[in-house]
Backbone as CSV, one residue per row, in Angstrom:
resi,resn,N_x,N_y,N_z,CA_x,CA_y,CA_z,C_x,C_y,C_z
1,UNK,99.135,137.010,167.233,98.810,138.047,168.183,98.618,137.480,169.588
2,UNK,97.893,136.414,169.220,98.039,135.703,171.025,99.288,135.107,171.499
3,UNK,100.130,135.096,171.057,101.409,134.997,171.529,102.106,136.157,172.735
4,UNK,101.898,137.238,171.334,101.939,138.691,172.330,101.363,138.543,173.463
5,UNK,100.192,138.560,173.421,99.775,138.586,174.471,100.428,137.929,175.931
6,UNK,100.429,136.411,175.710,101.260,135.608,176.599,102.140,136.213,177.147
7,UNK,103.362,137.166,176.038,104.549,137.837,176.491,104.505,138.879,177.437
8,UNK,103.059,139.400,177.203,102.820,140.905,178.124,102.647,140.350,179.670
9,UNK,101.868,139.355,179.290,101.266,138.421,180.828,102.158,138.067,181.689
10,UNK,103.282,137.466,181.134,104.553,137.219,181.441,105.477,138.181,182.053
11,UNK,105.452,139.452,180.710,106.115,140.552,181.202,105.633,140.983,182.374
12,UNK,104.019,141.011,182.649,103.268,141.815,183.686,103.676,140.958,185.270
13,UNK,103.656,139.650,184.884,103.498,138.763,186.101,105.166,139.146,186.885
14,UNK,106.149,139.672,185.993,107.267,139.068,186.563,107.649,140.604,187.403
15,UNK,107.088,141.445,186.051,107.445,143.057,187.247,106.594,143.059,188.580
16,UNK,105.436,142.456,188.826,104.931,143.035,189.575,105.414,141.956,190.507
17,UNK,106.180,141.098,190.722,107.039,140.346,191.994,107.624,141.315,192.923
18,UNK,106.853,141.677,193.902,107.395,143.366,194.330,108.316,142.447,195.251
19,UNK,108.471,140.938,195.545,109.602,140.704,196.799,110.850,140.641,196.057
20,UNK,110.951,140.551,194.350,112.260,140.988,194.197,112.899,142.159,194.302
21,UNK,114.196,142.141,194.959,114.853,143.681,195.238,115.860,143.931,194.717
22,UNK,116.371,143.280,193.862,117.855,143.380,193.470,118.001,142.569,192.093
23,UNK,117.316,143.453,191.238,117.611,142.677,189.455,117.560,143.284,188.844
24,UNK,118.992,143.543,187.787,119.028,144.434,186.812,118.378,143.912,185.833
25,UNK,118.130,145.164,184.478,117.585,145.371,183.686,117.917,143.862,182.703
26,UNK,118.931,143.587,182.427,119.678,142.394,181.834,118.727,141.285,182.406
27,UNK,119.424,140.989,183.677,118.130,139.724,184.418,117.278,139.750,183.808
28,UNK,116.431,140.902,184.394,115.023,141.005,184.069,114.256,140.370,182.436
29,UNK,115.058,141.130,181.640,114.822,141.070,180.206,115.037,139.236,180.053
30,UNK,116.665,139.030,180.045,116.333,137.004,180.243,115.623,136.268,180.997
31,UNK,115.221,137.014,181.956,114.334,135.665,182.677,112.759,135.661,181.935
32,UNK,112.216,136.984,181.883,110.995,136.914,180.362,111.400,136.137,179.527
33,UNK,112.332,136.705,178.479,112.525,136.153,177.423,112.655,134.280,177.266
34,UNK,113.339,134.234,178.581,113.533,132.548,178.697,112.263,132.002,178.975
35,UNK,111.193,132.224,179.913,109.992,131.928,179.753,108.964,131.892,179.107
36,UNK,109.265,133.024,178.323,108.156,132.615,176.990,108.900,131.604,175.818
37,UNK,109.772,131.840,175.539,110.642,130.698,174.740,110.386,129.190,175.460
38,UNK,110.105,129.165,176.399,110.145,127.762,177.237,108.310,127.492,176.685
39,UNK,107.741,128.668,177.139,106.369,128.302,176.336,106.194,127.962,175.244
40,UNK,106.791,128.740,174.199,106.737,128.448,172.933,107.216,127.224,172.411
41,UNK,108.366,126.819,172.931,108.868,125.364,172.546,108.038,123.959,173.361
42,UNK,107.329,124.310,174.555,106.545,123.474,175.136,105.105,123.452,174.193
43,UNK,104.816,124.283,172.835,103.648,124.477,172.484,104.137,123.913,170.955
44,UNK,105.164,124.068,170.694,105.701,123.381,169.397,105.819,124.515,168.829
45,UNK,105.820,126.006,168.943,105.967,127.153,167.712,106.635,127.656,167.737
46,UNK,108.007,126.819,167.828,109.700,127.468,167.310,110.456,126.457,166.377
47,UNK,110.554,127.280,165.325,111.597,126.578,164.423,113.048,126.851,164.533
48,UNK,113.500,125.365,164.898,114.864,125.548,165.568,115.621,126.405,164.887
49,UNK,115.783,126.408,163.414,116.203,127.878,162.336,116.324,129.177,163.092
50,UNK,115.225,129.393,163.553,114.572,130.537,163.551,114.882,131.211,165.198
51,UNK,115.247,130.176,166.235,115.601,130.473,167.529,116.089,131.951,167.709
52,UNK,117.340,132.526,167.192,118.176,132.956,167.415,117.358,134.268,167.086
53,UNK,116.881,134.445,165.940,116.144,135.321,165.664,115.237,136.132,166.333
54,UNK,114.517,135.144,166.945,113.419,135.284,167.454,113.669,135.741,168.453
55,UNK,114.422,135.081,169.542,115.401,135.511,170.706,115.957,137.281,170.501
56,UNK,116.085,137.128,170.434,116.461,138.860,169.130,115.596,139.781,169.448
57,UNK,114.591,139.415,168.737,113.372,140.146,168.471,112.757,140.368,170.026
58,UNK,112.693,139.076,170.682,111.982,139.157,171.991,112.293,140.295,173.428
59,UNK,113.791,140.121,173.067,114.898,140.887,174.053,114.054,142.044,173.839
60,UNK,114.241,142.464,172.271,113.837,144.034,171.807,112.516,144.432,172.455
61,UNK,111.771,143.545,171.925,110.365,143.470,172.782,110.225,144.267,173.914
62,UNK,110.825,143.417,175.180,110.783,143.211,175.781,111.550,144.653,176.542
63,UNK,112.687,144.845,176.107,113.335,145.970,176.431,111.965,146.980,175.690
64,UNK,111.507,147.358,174.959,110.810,148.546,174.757,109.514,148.646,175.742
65,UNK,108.883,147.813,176.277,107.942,146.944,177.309,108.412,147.937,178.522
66,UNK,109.930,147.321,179.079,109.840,147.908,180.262,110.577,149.382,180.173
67,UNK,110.587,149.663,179.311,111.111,151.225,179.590,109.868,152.103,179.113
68,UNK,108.580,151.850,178.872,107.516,152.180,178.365,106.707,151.934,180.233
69,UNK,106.999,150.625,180.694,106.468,150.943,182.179,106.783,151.228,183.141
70,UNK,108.215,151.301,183.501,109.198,152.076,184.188,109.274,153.148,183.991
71,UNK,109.287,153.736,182.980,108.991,155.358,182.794,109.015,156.522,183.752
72,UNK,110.612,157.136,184.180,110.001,158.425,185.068,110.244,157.521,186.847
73,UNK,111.060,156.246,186.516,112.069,156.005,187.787,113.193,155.485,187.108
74,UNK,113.782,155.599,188.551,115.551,155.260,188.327,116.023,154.356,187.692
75,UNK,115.258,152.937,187.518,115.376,152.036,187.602,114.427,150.606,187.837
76,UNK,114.268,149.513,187.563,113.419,148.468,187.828,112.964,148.185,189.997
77,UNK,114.705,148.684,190.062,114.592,148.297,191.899,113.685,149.321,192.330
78,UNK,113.895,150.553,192.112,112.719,151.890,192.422,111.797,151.724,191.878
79,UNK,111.403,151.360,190.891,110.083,151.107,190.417,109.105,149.875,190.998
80,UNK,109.978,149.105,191.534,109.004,148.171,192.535,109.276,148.298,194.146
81,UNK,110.100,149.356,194.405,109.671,150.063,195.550,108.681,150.698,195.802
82,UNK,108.538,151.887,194.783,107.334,152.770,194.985,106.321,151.942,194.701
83,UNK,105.783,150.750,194.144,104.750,149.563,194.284,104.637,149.418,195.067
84,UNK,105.699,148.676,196.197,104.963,147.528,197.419,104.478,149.014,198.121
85,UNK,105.480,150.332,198.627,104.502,151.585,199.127,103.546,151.381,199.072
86,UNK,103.082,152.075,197.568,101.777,151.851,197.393,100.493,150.835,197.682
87,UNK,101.243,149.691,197.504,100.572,148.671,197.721,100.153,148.389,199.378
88,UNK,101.026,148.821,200.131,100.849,149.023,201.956,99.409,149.793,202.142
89,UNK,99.534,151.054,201.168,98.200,152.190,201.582,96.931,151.823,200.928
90,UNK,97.106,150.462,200.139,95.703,150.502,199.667,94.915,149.381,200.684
């Protein structure tokens, strides 16, 4: 379960980069996925077997993640538009 976690942290840290402006959904999803895999193998808890799998699973993850917080915009680029906005008025 604390793994998850890591992944959300990850997931959370990378959407809220409001100076990126231009990354599709694809990007988005590999550059997570490659970073927690980089964790996990820097921590020893991947069995090389099991990579591909897991990789798999993570994408899925990961894709259900951001369409659960994107929700109700166009897209990842509009969705960290209407952020930095927001982020000006507070």
């Amino acid at each position: 379960m604390q793994d998850l976690d890591n992944l959300y942290q990850l997931f959370e840290s990378h959407l809220l980069q409001l100076d990126i402006e231009k990354e599709s959904h694809s990007e988005f999803i590999s550059i997570v996925v490659d970073n927690f895999m980089q964790d996990l193998k820097a921590k020893g808890h991947i069995c090389l077997q099991f990579e591909l799998d897991l990789r798999d699973d993570l994408e899925l993850e990961v894709v259900s993640m951001l369409r659960k917080k994107i929700y109700g915009h166009f897209n990842l680029d509009h969705f960290r538009k209407i952020m930095r906005e927001r982020k000006k008025y507070l």
